[in-house]
N, C-alpha and C positions, 0 to 999 in steps of 0.2 A: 504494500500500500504506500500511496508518493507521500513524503512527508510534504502536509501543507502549512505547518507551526510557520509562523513569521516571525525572525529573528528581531530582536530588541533592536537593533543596531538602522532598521528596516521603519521600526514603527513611527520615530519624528517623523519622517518624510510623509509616511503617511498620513498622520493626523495633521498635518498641515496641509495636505490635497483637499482634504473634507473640508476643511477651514474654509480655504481658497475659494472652492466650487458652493460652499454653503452662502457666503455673503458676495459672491458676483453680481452686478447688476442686469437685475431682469432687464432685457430688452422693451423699450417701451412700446405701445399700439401705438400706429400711427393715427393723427387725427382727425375725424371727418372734414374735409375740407369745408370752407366758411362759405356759407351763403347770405344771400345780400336779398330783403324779401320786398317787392313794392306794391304795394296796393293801390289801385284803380277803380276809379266811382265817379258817377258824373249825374247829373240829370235829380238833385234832390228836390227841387221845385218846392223850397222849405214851406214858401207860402199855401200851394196848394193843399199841402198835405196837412200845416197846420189849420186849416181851416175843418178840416176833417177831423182833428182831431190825434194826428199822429206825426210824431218827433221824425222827420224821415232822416235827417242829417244826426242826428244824437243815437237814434235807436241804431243805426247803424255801427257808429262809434262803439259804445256801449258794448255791441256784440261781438266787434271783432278784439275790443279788448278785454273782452267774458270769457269765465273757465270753458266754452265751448269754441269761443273766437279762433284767432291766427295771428302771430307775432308777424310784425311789418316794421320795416328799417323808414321808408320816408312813402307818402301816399302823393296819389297825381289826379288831384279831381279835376275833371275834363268840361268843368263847366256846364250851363242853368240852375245858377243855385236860386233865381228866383222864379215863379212859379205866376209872376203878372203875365197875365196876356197882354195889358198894356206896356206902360215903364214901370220898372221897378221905386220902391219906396223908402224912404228909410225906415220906417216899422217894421218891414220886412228884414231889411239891413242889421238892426239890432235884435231880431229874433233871429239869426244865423250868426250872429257873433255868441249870440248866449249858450245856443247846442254847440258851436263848439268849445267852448266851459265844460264840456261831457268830458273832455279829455282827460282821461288821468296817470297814466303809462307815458304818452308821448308829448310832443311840442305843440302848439299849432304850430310852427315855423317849420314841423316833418310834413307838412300837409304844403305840396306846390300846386299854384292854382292855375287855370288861364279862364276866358270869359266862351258863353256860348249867348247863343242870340237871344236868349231870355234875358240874359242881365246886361244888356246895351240898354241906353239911356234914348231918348229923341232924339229926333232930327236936329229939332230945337235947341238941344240941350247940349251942356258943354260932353265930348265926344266921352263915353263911359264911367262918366261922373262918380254915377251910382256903385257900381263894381272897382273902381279904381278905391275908395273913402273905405267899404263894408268890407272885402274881401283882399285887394290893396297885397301882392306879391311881391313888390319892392318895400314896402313899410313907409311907404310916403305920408299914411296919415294912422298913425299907430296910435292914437289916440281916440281910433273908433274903431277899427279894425283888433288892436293888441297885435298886432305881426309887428315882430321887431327882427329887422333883418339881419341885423348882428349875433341872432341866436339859429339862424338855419344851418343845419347841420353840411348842408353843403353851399358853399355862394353860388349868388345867380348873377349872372350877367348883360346888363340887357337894360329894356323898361317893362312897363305892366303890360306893353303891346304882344312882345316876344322879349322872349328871353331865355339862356341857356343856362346849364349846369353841369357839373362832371361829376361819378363815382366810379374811381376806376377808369377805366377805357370805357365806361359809358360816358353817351354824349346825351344829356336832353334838350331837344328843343320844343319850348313851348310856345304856341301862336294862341292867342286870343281872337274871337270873332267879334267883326265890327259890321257898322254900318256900310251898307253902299255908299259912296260919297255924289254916285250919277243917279241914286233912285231920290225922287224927290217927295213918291210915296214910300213906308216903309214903318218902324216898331214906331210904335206911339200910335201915329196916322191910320193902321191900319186893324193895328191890334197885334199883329202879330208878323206875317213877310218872312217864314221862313227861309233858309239858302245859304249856305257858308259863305262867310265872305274873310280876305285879306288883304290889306294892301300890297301894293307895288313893293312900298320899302321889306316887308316883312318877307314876300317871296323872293326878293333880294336876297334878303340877309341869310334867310335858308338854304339858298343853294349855292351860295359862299362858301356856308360853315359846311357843308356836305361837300362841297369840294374840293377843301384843303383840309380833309380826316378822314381820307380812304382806311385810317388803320384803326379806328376808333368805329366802337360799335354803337350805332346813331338810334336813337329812339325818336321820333317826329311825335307831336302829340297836338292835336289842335279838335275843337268840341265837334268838328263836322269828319268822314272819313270822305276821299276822294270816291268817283263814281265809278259804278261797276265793281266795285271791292268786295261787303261787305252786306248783308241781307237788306233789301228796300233801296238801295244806293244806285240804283237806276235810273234814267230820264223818265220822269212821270210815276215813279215806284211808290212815292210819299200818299198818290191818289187812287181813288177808281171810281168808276162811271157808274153811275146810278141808270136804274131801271130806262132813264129816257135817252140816256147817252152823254147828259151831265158829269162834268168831275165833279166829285164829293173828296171831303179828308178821307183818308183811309190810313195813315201813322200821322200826318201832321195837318195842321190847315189850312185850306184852299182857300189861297190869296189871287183871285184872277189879275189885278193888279200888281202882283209882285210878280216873282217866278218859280210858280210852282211846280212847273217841271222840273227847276232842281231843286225843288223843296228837302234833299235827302244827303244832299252831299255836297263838297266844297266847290261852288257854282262861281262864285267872282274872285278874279286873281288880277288883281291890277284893274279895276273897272270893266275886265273881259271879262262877258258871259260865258261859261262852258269852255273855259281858255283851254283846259287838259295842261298848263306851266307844271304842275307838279308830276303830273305822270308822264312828262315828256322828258324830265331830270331823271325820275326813275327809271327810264326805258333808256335812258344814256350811259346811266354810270349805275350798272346793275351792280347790286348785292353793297351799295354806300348806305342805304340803310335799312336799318333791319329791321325796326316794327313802328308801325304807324296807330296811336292809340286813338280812338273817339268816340263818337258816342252818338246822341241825338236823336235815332231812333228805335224807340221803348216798346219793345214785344218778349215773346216770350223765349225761352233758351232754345227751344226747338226750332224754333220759325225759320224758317231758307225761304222767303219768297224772294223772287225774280234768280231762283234758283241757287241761290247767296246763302253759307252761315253766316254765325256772328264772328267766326276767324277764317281767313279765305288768304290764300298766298298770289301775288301778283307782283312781275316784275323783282323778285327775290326777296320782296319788303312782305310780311306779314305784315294783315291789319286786322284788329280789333274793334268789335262793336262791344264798348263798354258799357252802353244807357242798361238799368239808371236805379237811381234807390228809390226814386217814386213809388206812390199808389196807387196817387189818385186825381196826377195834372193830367187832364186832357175832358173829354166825354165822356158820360156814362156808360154809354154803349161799346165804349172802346178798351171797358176793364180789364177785359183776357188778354190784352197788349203788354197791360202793366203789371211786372213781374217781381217786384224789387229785388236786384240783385249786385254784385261787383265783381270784381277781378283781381286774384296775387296770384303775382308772377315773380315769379323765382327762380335765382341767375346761382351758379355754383362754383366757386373758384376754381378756374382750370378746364371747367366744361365750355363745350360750345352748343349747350342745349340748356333751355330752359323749360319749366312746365308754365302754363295758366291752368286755375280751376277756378272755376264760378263758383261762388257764394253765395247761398239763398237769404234773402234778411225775413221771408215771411212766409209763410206755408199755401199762398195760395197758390202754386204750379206743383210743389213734392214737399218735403218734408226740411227742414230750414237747416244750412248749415250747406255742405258741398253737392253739388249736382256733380255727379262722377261721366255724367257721361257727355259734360262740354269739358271736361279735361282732354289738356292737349299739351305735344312737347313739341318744342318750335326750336329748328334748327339756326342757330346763329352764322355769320361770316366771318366768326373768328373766337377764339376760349376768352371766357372772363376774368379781368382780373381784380381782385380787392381791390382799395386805396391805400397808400400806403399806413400805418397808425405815426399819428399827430405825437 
């Protein structure tokens, strides 16, 4: 039999191996890479809904920072936060500064805003009066609004009109929707004139910044989505014909006066009607940007009419139909439109794929919380990167 005694002389070495091997350092797990989370909402039409009865900008809040909610890094309301068919008010004004008061988790200053054609002011009136004092993204009157721009977590650069931002190799560009400057009927005058509009200077400035950051992954965000995109964003899609062959509303309202053929998508670019300027920039320098956010018109998560969802890829820009936390702006008859819902979209250090899922804020289409079956992953032009830490 082999002898297997261990000689004395044998065993220091030994007990110093077990030593050794005992307190080595565990290799550590590596760490989930860092995601960067933004939430997307537009269309709370505060007035509307409070006339009804229901907080549509606060309940909202509220829920995404609720033990059932969603953790979000900076949110991008896409505009109507008032709910007049006429001009907006300051009553109104101070009842969307108070819901966001809801906030308890975040800043208002994580909340970047731009304007949609509910919150343009008159013809009359000094150019976005109203929306520039109550909602106000540069902090110009922080003494009604409380946005102090010195507390946003990321700087903007720009005015209330457009303006940009960076996280990371993200780019944001925000456009705000104005008046026509050639329509001489229009919001006030007529009640309402839907139709996206921007100026000259601001489609300037956009395909500027798009074309000196081919390497920079560009978010576009403005309240209207271009035409052909994105569900109802068609010539005449906002409408349908009644029994005698009349246009009637059908998602927005029939202004014969204005133009409502593009009641649905961004119609005036520089004073030109139906210009196509921005999807003539996208069809030049494909895959400079990557997703087009907006909003405007409020149906249900389902709906594909004019054969459109609410995320549709065109010219290598994904666009999103974000509308709306609403209930209850529009007709009665047109309730099953109104869905209240939003959108977080989440970016993953290192990835070049991001997710959106819809969040339901009320139970009238499913059950409240995530619709799993408008989840979608949306391929970027390039992997994400953090910002560096400050």
């Amino acid at each position: 039999m082999p002898n297997i005694r261990t000689s004395r002389r044998s065993v220091p070495w030994l007990l110093l191996a077990i030593v050794i091997v005992s307190f080595a350092p565990v290799r550590a797990q590596s760490a989930p890479p860092a995601k960067f989370r933004v939430w997307v909402f537009a269309d709370a039409h505060v007035g509307s809904d409070k006339t009804n009865g229901r907080d549509s900008l606060s309940m909202a809040i509220e829920q995404s920072e609720g033990p059932a909610g969603f953790d979000w890094d900076i949110a991008l309301d896409l505009g109507d936060m008032s709910g007049s068919q006429g001009t907006p008010k300051d009553e109104e004004g101070l009842e969307i500064v108070r819901q966001f008061g809801s906030l308890k988790r975040h800043r208002r200053e994580q909340i970047y805003d731009l304007s949609g054609n509910h919150d343009r002011s008159g013809l009359d009136e000094p150019q976005a009066w109203w929306w520039r004092k109550w909602i106000d993204p540069t902090g110009e009157h922080t003494e009604y609004s409380r946005v102090d721009s010195a507390r946003r977590p990321y700087a903007i650069e720009g005015t209330w009109e457009r303006y940009s931002f960076r996280v990371g190799n993200l780019l944001f560009l925000m456009m705000s929707d104005i008046n026509e400057p050639s329509q001489k009927i229009g919001r006030g005058t007529l009640g309402g004139n839907p139709g996206g509009v921007v100026s000259g200077e601001t489609f300037r400035w956009w395909r500027e910044i798009v074309e000196k950051n081919p390497s920079s992954i560009i978010v576009s965000a403005h309240h209207y989505v271009l035409k052909d995109t994105t569900v109802a964003s068609g010539e005449w899609e906002g409408m349908q014909r009644d029994a005698k062959g009349d246009w009637q509303p059908r998602y927005h309202g029939y202004y014969p006066q204005g133009t409502p053929q593009g009641a649905s998508f961004l119609y005036w670019v520089d004073s030109k009607p139906d210009s196509a300027a921005f999807e003539n920039v996208l069809a030049a320098t494909a895959s400079h940007v990557d997703l087009w956010l907006g909003a405007h018109t409020h149906t249900s998560p389902d709906d594909t009419f004019g054969g459109k969802s609410h995320i549709e890829r065109r010219w290598n820009t994904t666009f999103i139909n974000a509308a709306g936390l609403t209930r209850y702006h529009g007709k009665p008859e047109e309730i099953q439109n109104r869905v209240p819902r939003s959108w977080l979209l989440t970016f993953t250090e290192g990835s070049d794929e991001i997710t959106a899922r819809c969040y339901l804020h009320g139970n009238e289409f499913a059950a409240p919380g995530w619709y799993a079956k408008s989840e979608r992953v949306i391929k970027l032009s390039g992997s994400f990167r953090m910002p560096h830490a400050k």
